[in-house]
KOLKOL-225926 format. One record per residue (C-alpha): residue in one letter; x, y, z. Coordinates in steps of 0.001 Angstrom, whole numbers, plus 500000, padded with zeros to 6 digits. Layout:
# KOLKOL-225926
aXYZ
...
END
This chain:
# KOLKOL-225926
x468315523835458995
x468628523928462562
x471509522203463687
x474781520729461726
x475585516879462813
x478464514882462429
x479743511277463671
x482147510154466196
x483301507045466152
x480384505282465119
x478011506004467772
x478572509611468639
x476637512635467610
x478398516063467373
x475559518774467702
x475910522402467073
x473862525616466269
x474582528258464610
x472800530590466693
x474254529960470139
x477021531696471497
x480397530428471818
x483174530651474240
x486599530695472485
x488436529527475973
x487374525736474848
x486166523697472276
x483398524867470613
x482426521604469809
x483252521044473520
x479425522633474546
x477011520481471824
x477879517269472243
x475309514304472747
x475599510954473000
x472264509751472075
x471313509693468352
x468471512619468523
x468779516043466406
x467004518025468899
x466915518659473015
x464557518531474775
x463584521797476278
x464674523510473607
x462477525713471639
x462731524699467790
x463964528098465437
x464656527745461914
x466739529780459812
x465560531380456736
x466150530355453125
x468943532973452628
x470792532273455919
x470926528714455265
x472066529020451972
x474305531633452994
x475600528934455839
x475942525975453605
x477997528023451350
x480534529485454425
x481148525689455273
x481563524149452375
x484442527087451892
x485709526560455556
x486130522701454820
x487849523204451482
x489904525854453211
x490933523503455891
x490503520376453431
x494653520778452409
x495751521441456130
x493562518262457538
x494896515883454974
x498472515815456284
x499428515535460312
x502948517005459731
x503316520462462204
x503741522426459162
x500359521907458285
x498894521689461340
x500392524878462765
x498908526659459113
x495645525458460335
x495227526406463950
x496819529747463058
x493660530296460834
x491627528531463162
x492750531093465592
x492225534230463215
x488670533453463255
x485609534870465701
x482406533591467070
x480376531343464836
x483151531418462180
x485717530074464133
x483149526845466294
x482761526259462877
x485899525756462137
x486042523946464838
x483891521325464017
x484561520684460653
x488350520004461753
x487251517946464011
x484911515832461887
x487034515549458787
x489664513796460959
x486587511560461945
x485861510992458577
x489184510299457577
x490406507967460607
x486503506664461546
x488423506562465414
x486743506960468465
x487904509325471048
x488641505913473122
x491331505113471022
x494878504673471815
x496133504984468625
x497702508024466752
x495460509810464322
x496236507567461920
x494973504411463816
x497695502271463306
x500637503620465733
x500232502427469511
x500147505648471812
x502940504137474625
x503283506982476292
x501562510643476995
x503333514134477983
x501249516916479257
x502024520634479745
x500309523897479753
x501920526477477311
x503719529600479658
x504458532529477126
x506389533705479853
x508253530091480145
x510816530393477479
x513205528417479284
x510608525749479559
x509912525740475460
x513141525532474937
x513805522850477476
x510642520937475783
x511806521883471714
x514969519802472667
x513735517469474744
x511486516288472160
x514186516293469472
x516388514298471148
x513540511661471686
x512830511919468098
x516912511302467609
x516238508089469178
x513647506452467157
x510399507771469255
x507410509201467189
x505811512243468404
x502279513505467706
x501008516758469279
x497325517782470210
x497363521208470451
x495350523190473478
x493046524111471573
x491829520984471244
x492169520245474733
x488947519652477106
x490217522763479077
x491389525072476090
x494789524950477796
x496961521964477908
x498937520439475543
x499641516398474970
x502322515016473186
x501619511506472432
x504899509387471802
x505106505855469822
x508071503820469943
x508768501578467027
x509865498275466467
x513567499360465888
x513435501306468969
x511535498789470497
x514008496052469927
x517176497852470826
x515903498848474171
x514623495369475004
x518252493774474296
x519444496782476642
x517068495406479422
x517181491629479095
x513595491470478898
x512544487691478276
x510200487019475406
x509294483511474400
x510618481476472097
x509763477629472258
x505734476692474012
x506165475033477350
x506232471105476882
x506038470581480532
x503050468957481313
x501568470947484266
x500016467766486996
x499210470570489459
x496237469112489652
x494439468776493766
x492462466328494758
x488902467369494927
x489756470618492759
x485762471138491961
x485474472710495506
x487370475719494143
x484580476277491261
x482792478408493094
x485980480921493558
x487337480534490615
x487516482975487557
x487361482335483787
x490591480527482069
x490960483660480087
x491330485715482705
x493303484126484653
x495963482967482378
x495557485948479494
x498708484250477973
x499733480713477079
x502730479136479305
x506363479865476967
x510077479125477815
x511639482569477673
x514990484138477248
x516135487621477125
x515624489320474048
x518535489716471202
x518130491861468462
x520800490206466680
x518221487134466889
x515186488189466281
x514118485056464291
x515228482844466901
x512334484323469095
x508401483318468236
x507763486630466826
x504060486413464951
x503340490075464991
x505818492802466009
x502952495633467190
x501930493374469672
x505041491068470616
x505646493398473374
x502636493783475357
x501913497499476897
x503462497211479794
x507171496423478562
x506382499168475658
x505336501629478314
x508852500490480808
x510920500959477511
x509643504332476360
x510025505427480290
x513394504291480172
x514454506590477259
x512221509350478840
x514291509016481897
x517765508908480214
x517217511598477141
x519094514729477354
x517060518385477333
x520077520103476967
x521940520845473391
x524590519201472836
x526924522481472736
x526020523271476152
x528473520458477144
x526214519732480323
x524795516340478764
x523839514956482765
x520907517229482477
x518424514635481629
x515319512726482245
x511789513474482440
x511445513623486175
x513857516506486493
x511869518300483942
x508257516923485474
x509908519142488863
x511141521974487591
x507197522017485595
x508561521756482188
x505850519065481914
x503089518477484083
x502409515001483990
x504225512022481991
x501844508950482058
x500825505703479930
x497623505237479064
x494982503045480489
x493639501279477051
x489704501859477577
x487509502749479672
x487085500417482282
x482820500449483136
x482543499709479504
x483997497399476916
x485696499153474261
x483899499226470357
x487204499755468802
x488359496674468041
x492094497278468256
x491513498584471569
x492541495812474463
x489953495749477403
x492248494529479837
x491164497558481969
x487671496723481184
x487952492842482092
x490616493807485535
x487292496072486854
x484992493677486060
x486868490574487302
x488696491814490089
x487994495406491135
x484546494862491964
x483314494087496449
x480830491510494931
x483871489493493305
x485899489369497000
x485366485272497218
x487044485003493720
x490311484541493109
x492549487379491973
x493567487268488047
x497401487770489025
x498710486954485501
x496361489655483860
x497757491880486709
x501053491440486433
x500711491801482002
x498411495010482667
x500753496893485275
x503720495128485598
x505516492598488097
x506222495003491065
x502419495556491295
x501693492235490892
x503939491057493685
x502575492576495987
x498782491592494977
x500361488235495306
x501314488711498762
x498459490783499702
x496464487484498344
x498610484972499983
x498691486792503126
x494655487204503604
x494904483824502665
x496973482601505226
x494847484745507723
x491764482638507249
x493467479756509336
x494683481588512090
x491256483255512085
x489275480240512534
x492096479198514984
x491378482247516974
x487583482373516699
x487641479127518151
x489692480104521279
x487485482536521918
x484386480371521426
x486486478074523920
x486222480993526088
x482745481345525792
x481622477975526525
x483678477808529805
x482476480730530869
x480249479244533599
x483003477250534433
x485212480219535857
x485683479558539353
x487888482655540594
x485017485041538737
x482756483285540582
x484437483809543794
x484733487660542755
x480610488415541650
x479803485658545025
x477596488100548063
x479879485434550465
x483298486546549300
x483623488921547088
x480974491059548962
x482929490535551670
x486440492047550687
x487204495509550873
x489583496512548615
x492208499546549543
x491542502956547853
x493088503282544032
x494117506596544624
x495034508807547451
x492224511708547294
x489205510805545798
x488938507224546160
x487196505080549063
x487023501724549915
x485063499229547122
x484063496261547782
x485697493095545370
x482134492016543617
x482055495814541967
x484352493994539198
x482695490987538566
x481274492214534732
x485219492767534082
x486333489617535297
x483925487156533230
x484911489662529979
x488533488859531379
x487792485069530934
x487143485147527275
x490563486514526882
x492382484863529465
x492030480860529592
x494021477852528806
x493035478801524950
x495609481687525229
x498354479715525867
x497838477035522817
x497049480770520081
x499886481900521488
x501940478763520405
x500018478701517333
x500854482038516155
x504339481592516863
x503889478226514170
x501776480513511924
x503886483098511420
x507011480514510461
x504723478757507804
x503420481850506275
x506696483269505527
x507878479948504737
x505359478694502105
x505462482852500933
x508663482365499589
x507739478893497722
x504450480994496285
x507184483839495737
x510017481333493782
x506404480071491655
x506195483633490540
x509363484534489788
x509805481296487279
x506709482260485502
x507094485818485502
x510426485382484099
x512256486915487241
x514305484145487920
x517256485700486704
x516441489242487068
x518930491534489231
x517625494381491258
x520480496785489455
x519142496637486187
x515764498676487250
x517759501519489678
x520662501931487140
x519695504979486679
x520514508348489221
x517962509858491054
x517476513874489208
x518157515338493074
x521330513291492997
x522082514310489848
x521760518309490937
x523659518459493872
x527461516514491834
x529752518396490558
x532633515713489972
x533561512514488011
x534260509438489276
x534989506237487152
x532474503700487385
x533693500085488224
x530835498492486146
x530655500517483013
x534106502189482854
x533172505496482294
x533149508596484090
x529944509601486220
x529086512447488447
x529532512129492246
x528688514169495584
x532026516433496562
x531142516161500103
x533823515738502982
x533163513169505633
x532614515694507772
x529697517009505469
x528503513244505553
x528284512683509126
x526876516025509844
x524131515327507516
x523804511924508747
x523439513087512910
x520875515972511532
x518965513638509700
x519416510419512955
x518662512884515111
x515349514031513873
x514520510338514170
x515136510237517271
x513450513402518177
x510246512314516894
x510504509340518901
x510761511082521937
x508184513023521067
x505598510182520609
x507269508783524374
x506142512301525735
x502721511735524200
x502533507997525914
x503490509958529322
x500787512314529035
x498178509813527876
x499593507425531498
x499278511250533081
x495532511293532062
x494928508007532818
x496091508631536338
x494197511899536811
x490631510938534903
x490326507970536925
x490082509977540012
x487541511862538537
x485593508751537663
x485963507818541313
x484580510942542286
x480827509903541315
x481169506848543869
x479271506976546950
x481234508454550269
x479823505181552434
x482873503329552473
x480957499706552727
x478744500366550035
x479279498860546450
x480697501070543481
x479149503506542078
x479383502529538103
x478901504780534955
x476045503183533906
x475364499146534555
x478726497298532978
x480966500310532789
x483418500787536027
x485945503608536278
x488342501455535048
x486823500649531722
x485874503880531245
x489666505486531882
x490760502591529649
x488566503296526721
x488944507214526280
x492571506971526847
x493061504454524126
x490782507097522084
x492968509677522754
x495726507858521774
x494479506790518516
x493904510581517361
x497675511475518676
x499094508017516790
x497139509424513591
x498241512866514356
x501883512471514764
x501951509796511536
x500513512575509239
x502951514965510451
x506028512325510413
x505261510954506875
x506397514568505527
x509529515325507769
x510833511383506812
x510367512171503411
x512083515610503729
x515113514021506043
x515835511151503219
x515863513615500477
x518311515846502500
x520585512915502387
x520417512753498854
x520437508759498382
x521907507737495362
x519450505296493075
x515760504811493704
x516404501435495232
x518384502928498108
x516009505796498467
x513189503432499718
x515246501362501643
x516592504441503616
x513229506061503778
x511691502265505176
x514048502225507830
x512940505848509087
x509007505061508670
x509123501804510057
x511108502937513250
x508626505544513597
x505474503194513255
x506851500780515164
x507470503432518315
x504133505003517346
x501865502244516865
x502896499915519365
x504492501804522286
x500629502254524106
x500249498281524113
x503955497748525362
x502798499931527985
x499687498409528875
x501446494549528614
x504632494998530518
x504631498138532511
x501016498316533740
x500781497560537613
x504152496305537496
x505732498961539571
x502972499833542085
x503703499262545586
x501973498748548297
x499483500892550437
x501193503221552601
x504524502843550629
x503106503515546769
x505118504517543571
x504511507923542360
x504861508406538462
x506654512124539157
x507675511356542750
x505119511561545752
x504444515508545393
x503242514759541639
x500427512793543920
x499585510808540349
x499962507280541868
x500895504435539478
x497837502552538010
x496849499203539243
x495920496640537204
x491890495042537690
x491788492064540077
x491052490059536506
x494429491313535351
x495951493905532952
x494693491730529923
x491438492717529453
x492489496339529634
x495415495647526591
x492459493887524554
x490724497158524796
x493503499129523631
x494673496186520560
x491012496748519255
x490677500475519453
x494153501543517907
x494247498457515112
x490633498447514483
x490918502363514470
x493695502449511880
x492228499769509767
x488454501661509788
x490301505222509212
x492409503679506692
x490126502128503812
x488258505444504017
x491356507631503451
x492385504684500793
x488687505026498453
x486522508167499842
x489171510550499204
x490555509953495851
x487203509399494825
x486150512748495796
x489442514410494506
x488629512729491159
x484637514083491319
x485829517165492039
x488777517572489243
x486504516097487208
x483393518174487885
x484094520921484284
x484224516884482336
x481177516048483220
x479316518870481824
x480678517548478681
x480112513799477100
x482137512244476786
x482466511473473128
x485059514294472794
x486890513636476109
x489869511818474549
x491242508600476377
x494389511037476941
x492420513427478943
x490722511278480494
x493723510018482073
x495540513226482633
x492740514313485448
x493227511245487387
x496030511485490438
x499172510029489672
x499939506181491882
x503543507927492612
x506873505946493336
x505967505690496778
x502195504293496554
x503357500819497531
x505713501690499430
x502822503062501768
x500456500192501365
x503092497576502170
x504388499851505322
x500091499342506242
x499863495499505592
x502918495472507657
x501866497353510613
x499179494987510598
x501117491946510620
x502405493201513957
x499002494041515397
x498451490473514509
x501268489069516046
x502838490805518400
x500012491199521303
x497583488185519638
x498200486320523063
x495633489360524182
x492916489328521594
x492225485811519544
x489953487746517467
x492480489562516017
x493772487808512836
x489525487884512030
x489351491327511644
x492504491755509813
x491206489258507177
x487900490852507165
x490232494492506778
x492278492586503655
x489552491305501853
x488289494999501493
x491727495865501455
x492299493791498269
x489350495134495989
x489909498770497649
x493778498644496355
x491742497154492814
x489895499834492548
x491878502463492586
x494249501178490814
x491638500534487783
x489694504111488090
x491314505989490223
x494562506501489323
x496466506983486019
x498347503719484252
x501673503163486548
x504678502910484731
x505654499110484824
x508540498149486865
x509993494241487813
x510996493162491323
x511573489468492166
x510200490211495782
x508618492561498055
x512140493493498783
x513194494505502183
x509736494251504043
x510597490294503682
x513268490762506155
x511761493508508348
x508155490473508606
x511237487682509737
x512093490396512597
x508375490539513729
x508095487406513855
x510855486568515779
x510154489108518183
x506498487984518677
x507519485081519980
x509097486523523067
x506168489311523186
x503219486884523289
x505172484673525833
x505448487752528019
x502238488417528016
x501024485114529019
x503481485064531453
x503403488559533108
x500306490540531731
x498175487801532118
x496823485660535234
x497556481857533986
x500772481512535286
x499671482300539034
x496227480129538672
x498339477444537610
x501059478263540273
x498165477595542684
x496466475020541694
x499034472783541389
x501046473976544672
x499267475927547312
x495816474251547072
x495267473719550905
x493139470617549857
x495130469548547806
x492893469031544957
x493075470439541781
x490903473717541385
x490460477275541871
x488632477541544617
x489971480111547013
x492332481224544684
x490949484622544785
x491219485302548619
x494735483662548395
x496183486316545648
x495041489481547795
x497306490550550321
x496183492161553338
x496754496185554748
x496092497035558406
x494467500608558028
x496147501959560952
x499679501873559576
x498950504552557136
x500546507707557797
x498867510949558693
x501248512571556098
x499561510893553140
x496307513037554248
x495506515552551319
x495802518253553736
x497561518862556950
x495161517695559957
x492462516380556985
x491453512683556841
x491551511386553165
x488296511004551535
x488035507329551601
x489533507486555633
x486939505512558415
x487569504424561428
x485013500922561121
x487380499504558371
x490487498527560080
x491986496405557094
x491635496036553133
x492898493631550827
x495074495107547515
x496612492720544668
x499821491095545645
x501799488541547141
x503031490200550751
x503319489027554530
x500479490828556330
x501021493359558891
x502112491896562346
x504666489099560043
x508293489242560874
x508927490206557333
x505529492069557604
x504820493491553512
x507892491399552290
x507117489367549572
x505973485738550673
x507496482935549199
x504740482367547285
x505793485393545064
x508671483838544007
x507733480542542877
x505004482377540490
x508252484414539494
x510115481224538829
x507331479744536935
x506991482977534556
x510351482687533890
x510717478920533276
x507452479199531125
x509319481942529003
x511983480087528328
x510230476894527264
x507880478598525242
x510530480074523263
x512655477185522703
x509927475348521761
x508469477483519116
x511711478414517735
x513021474766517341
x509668474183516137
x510105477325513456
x513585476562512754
x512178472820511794
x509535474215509613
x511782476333507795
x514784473318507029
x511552470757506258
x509944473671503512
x512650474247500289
x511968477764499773
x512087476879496011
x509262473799495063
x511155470911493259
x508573470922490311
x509879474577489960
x513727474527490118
x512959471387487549
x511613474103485104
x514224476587485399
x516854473869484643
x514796472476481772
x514526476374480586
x518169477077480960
x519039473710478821
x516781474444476248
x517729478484475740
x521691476708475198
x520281473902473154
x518214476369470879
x521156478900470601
x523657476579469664
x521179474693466607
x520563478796466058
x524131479644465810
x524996475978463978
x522206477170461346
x523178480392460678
x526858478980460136
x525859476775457688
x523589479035455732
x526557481646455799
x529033479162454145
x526276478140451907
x526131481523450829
x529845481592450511
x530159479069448328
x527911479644446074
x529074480917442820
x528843484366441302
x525981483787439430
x524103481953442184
x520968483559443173
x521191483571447121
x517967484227449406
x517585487294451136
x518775488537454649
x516562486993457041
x515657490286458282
x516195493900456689
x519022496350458129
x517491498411460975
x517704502032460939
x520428503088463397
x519626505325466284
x520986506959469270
x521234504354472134
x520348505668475322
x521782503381478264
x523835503728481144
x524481499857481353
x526497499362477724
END
């Protein structure tokens, strides 16, 4: 007799030898554990025990397991503390041996799997989990924990502790927590939380035409509607047969047990009553000050394979394989199973994310084909042609772009930037622009009829946002020391003693960080514009001194200009990324030194600060590039200095194909930059943290790593893990708007970004990340109105930079008006929109060095051309802007304004022609309403009559029972009676 088996769960083999050594830190059936069915391992040589030993070893267990029979057959702490304490008396073998035999007693007894979310007895639903690692020199903590667990027990919860030593680690202890149907019932008439009571007799003739072109994308019925379609109403104990009630341990699914065991976690007292401080409360004050380490619900199994244990859900199992898998992105997303599993406040924004990538497709194909537009008229492009001709563009010399370095270049050096120009920069950009404008209105528009849909069948219809932030934030909670009377509940609360002075000091500290930070990312723009300025000179270095001869590229395509362009925008990127890792931390530290009240107004206050922030961070390079690039330049001989003329950093010219191609460049570097960086931040890194926290469990199978533990090593989603991914989608959403005049292509690779986005987000969700706690919202909340801003404002961006950053408004200017044939194209338009510089006028004092010719100086080139609109030299108003000038003005203006008025009466038509709420909708919700005070007055007209049945019925009549028994009274725990 080698080896001493038992069975786990059915399927599990427990190994263990008698002769190996043992490590009393962990388990010692933590080290001999296989899940295959075999006796032996391979590799192992075979040793047998004598006669005498083995007798000798039958004997000592069958005496352990009668020793430890008693102890095992009760779970009460009496009897479980008398057996770990002579668990813990014993040494080596004797005590692994122990070990095991525990251990597989309670497997014979309960024939559970270490899968299962049940207590040991297999019949009480684990709702909620409570971790901490024992301090001997914490006694503050114990006692914190011995009465914070009575108090829960006060209520109506059921506890059930695991002790360390039966922990994967040898350390931690979980204290599993099971809230009853009394409890249960109470604390879902204290939240209003709607629970069927009549089937939906609505017929549903949602039916599309030509519906079997969805197949394809489609998921299983089961999946994506878990749940038939009920009228609801909020829960009353009082009526708890009016409600369709077949089985109370799994009327409330999960996710409302989980929400109303955190909502007694979050309200119970850890204080003793005699203390008289009953405000000290809730398990996230003791989760900071480490009296717990983690507080979590549990996923229900684990999610690469289906459950065996049949009372096990695999809603986990069937989310990963359904929705959480890349191969499944063309399927639709089970929203109902998502919104049962982890709540509505997750499944919101799912929904969005969904409806949004959705909504992308069109403006992608929209956008693709103004660029293919682009393409196909690309040997159409007159003025490029003019620029790449030997005729004319080989025959203009261009002035220097900056004062030292830079000679003369000849026009055609530009002609690979002025056809990429074109693909940008046609008649197509005018008509996305428009479109976008349209886009934005019905996306937001036909969001809120999607978002109305949701709330009437996710029973949100009539949900307020107070009932989920009633209760104080613990940091709030620390800092009052005074009562106030509450309007709403009439009763006494604590309050902030702070003076108005206090407030608005607190207020300018915390504004004026903000602002601070801003400045600080401006600085950073000024020194990227600095480098710009000072690299391209060094480009322009490499160019040949013959002052005739074409420009000397880096490499074929690549000009100096394209080359300053590119790096900059790379070393913007890695400062944008910089300074929003280091901002994230000192907004989250300047909102909790304002102390914000409730949870709702912590987000809000903490969205204003990171959006700001983002806003200024993300998109101050592009404003640059759109509107301030080659706007305020000059002309040669009387240039614009970014520091004044001894700072000799000139401003930057735009290309002779315009500033557009140049804010393309930057759009796809910083958005395609965040997006790239961000999915691998998103799933590489909490995959690793998880492969390395869970390096020890793999050692180990996992037959005896309990769904609790499990859990426990994965990272916690945290409050704020939306709150960061809808700050992301929303930073996108202005990439996508706000310069998409510059880069059609845009809304393609934000859908390509969301549909990994989507299963990314799934995926973590499902393996990475503990069970979140479920909450309701009716929305997305404030992000709603912070996408109406953007899209308001990217109507006047977009027709800015049609009008000013890019070229069409001059090119039309011109062919319409100052054609000198009188026909309408482009040719000439290119000599007509360079103004011309007679060499001679230049100064000697803008020579590098006193009695020095500048670099690019020769006396054969007498004039050169530079982009503008001015009278040449010799004119009466010689460098005066011509007339010309200031009909293109006129046009860029007029264009502004039409564009604007006409998108906006266009959006403002879209939004009165879309309800917000769809008819077949707000027909449901009045049909619901009618039939909840229809059904409660026949309830309430029943009961009546029963009740004076029963009161007229003699003495000796033999009446039927109660409809239901008397519940056991308990402690209420609410802040809202």
């Amino acid at each position: 007799m080698h080896r001493i088996t038992g069975r786990a769960g059915g399927d599990n083999l427990i190994e263990m030898s008698p002769t190996e050594s043992f490590n009393d830190d962990i388990n010692g059936y933590n080290q001999h554990v296989s899940s295959s069915t075999g006796s032996f391992q391979q590799g192992q040589s075979a040793s047998f025990l004598t006669p005498d030993v083995c007798v000798e070893t039958c004997e000592s267990l069958s005496a352990s397991l009668a020793s430890l029979a008693s102890s095992d057959h009760s779970d009460s702490p009496q009897f479980e503390a008398q057996t770990l304490e002579r668990i813990s008396a014993l040494t080596g073998l004797s005590r692994k041996r122990a070990l095991f035999l525990k251990f597989r007693s309670r497997i014979d007894k309960q024939q559970q799997s270490k899968d299962s979310v049940f207590f040991r007895d297999g019949l009480r639903r684990i709702d909620f989990v409570l971790s901490y690692v024992d301090d001997k020199a914490g006694e503050r903590k114990q006692e914190r924990r011995r009465v914070y667990e009575a108090n829960l027990a006060k209520v109506g919860l059921e506890l059930e502790t695991e002790d360390k030593s039966e922990s994967e680690d040898g350390k931690t202890y979980f204290v599993k927590i099971h809230a009853p149907w009394e409890v249960l019932a109470t604390y879902a008439d204290v939240l209003k939380i709607k629970v069927p009571f009549k089937v939906n007799d609505i017929p549903d003739n949602t039916e599309m035409p030509m519906n079997w072109l969805s197949t394809p994308f489609r998921l299983p019925e089961t999946i994506m509607h878990p749940e038939p379609d009920f009228f609801t109403a909020p829960f009353d104990k009082s009526k708890s047969d009016f409600f369709l009630i077949d089985d109370k341990e799994t009327f409330f699914p999960p996710s409302n047990r989980n929400r109303i065991v955190y909502y007694i976690l979050s309200r119970c007292s850890y204080l003793r009553e005699e203390c008289g401080d009953k405000d000290k409360k809730g398990i996230k004050r003791l989760l900071n000050n480490g009296t717990y380490t983690a507080a979590f619900p549990l996923h229900d199994c684990r999610y690469w394979k289906k459950s065996r244990d049949t009372h096990c859900e695999s809603e986990r199992y069937s989310l990963y394989k359904h929705w959480a898998r890349f191969l499944f992105f063309f399927k639709e997303q089970p929203l109902n199973l998502v919104r049962k599993y982890y709540g509505e406040k997750i499944g919101i924004y799912f929904a969005w994310l969904g409806f949004y990538t959705e909504m992308l497709l069109f403006a992608a194909i929209v956008g693709t084909i103004c660029f293919v537009y682009g393409v196909l008229t690309y040997d159409e492009n007159e003025w490029s042609k003019e620029i790449c001709s030997g005729e004319i563009g080989g025959k203009i010399v261009m002035c220097p772009l900056c004062d030292k370095k830079c000679g003369f270049w000849k026009l055609n050096s530009t002609c690979n930037s002025s056809w990429q120009s074109h693909l940008f920069d046609n008649v197509g950009t005018v008509f996305f622009a428009i479109f976008m404008g349209i886009w934005v209105t019905l996306f937001l528009e036909l969001w809120k009829r999607r978002q109305a849909r949701l709330e009437y069948e996710w029973d949100l219809v009539d949900f307020e946002e107070e009932q989920q932030q009633l209760q104080l934030r613990p940091e709030y909670e620390t800092k009052c020391s005074n009562r106030k009377l509450n309007r709403i509940t009439q009763e006494p609360e604590w309050v902030l003693s702070r003076t108005a002075t206090d407030l608005l000091a607190k207020l300018f500290l915390c504004w004026a960080t903000v602002i601070l930070w801003i400045s600080l990312i401006i600085a950073c723009i000024i020194g990227v514009i600095a480098y710009r300025l000072a690299v391209y000179a060094a480009f322009a270095s490499i160019m040949k001194d013959n002052p005739t001869s074409h420009l000397q590229v880096v490499g074929p395509y690549i000009t100096p200009q394209l080359a300053t362009s590119v790096t900059a925008s790379c070393i913007n990127f890695v400062i944008i990324m910089i300074l929003n890792l280091m901002y994230e931390r000192v907004a989250v530290w300047i909102t909790d030194m304002e102390i914000p009240k409730t949870h709702l107004e912590y987000e809000n206050k903490l969205t204003v600060k990171m959006f700001l922030f983002q806003f200024v961070n993300y998109y101050s390079s592009c404003f640059y590039v759109a509107f301030f690039k080659g706007k305020f330049v000059g002309y040669p001989g009387n240039y614009a200095y970014m520091f004044g003329r001894w700072s000799k950093l000139r401003n930057e010219e735009c290309d002779p194909g315009g500033c557009l191609i140049e804010l393309t460049t930057q759009l796809v570097i910083v958005m395609t930059g965040k997006q790239v960086w961000g999915n691998i931040q998103e799933a590489l890194v909490p995959w690793l943290m998880n492969w390395w926290g869970s390096r020890k469990a793999r050692k180990h199978p996992e037959s005896i790593y309990s769904r609790w533990e499990q859990d426990n090593d994965l990272q916690s989603f945290g409050q704020l893990g939306l709150f960061y991914e809808y700050l992301e989608m929303v930073i996108q959403f202005g990439f996508i708007t706000l310069f998409v005049a510059s880069f059609p292509l845009a809304p393609l690779l934000a859908l390509i970004n969301n549909i990994i986005e989507v299963r990314v987000d799934a995926w973590k969700l499902t393996t990475q990340y503990r069970r979140p706690v479920a909450a309701k919202a009716h929305s997305i909340g404030a992000w709603e109105e912070i996408l109406s801003g953007i899209a308001v404002l990217s109507v006047v961006t977009n027709a800015f930079i049609v009008a000013f950053t890019s070229d069409m408004i001059p090119r039309l200017v011109y062919m319409y008006a100052y054609h000198p044939d009188g026909e309408m194209n482009m040719k000439g338009y290119i000599n007509n929109s360079l103004s011309m510089f007679n060499i001679s006028a230049i100064p000697v004092a803008n020579s590098p060095e006193e009695g020095e010719n500048p670099a690019w100086f020769n006396s054969s080139i007498t004039t050169c051309r530079y982009r503008d609109f001015r009278y040449p030299s010799g004119h009466e108003k010689q460098y005066s802007h011509t007339m010309q000038f200031w009909h293109i003005l006129a046009a860029k203006l007029a264009f502004i304004i039409i564009m604007e008025h006409v998108v906006f009466m266009v959006k403002f038509f879209v939004a009165w022609m879309i309800p917000d709420v769809p008819s077949d909708v707000r027909a449901r919700v009045k049909r619901e309403r009618y039939l909840v005070q229809e059904y409660l007055h026949n309830y309430e007209v029943d009961k009546l009559k029963k009740q004076l049945t029963h009161n007229n019925c003699s003495n000796d009549c033999t009446c039927p029972p109660m409809i239901y028994p008397t519940l056991s009274k308990h402690e209420v725990l609410s802040e809202c009676l």
